[in-house]
N, C-alpha and C positions, 0 to 999 in steps of 0.2 A: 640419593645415598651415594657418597663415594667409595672407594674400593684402594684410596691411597693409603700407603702406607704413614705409617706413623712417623712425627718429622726425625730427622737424623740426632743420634745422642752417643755416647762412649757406650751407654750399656746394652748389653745383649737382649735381642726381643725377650721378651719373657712367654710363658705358656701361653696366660692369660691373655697378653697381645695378639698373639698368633692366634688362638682360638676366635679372637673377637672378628681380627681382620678377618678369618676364614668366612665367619659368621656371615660378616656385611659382602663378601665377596658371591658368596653362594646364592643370597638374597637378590644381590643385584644380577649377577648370572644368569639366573632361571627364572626369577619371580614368582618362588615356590613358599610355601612356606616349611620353616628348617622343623624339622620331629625332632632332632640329639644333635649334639657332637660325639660318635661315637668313640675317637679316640684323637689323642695330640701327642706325636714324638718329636723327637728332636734328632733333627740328622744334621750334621757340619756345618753348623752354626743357625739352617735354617730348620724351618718346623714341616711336616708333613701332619695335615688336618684330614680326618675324614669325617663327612656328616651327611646325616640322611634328610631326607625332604621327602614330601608329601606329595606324591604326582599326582595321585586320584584318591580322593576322598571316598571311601568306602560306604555306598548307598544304607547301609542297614550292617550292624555288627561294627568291629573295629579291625577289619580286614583291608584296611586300606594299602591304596598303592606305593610303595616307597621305591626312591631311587638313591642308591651312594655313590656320593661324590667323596673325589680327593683331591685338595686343596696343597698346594706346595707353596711355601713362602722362607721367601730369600732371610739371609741375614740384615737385611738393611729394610726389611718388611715390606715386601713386595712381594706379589702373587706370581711364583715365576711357572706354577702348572697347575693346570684345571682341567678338570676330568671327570665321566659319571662309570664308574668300576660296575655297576647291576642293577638290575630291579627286580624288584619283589614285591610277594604280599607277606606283611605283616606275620599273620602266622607261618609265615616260610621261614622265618628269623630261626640263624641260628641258634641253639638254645646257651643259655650264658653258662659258663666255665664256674 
């Protein structure tokens, strides 16, 4: 799986892009497999991705182990930072807003 960016065009990454690269980036990073994209913003031109992954499968229940990641990528769709912000169990999650 590669982790390049999308070829060069006039128009600006889109979300969608950006989430996708994060997707394949996080993928090949860890070798985990991805639980969400919990969020996609747009900072000066480039995107900041966060998403969670699966570190340890949860023996019995759905208490498994997640870890969040945050993916930065450039305006020209390149991964310019990678990082894992926590981990947790499942039911640790904040409660949604």
């Amino acid at each position: 799986m590669s982790t390049q960016a999308l070829p060069q065009t006039s128009e600006a990454l889109s979300l969608v892009d950006a989430m996708a690269i994060a997707r394949r980036s996080v993928a090949v990073f860890t070798e985990l497999p991805i639980d969400s994209v919990v969020s996609c913003i747009a900072l000066d031109g480039g995107w900041q991705v966060n998403i969670d992954v699966i570190e340890g499968a949860a023996r019995m229940g759905d208490n498994d182990l997640l870890a969040a990641y945050e993916v930065s990528i450039s305006p020209s769709g390149e991964v310019s930072a990678f990082s894992r912000k926590r981990r947790y169990h499942r039911e640790d999650r904040e409660p949604a807003e």
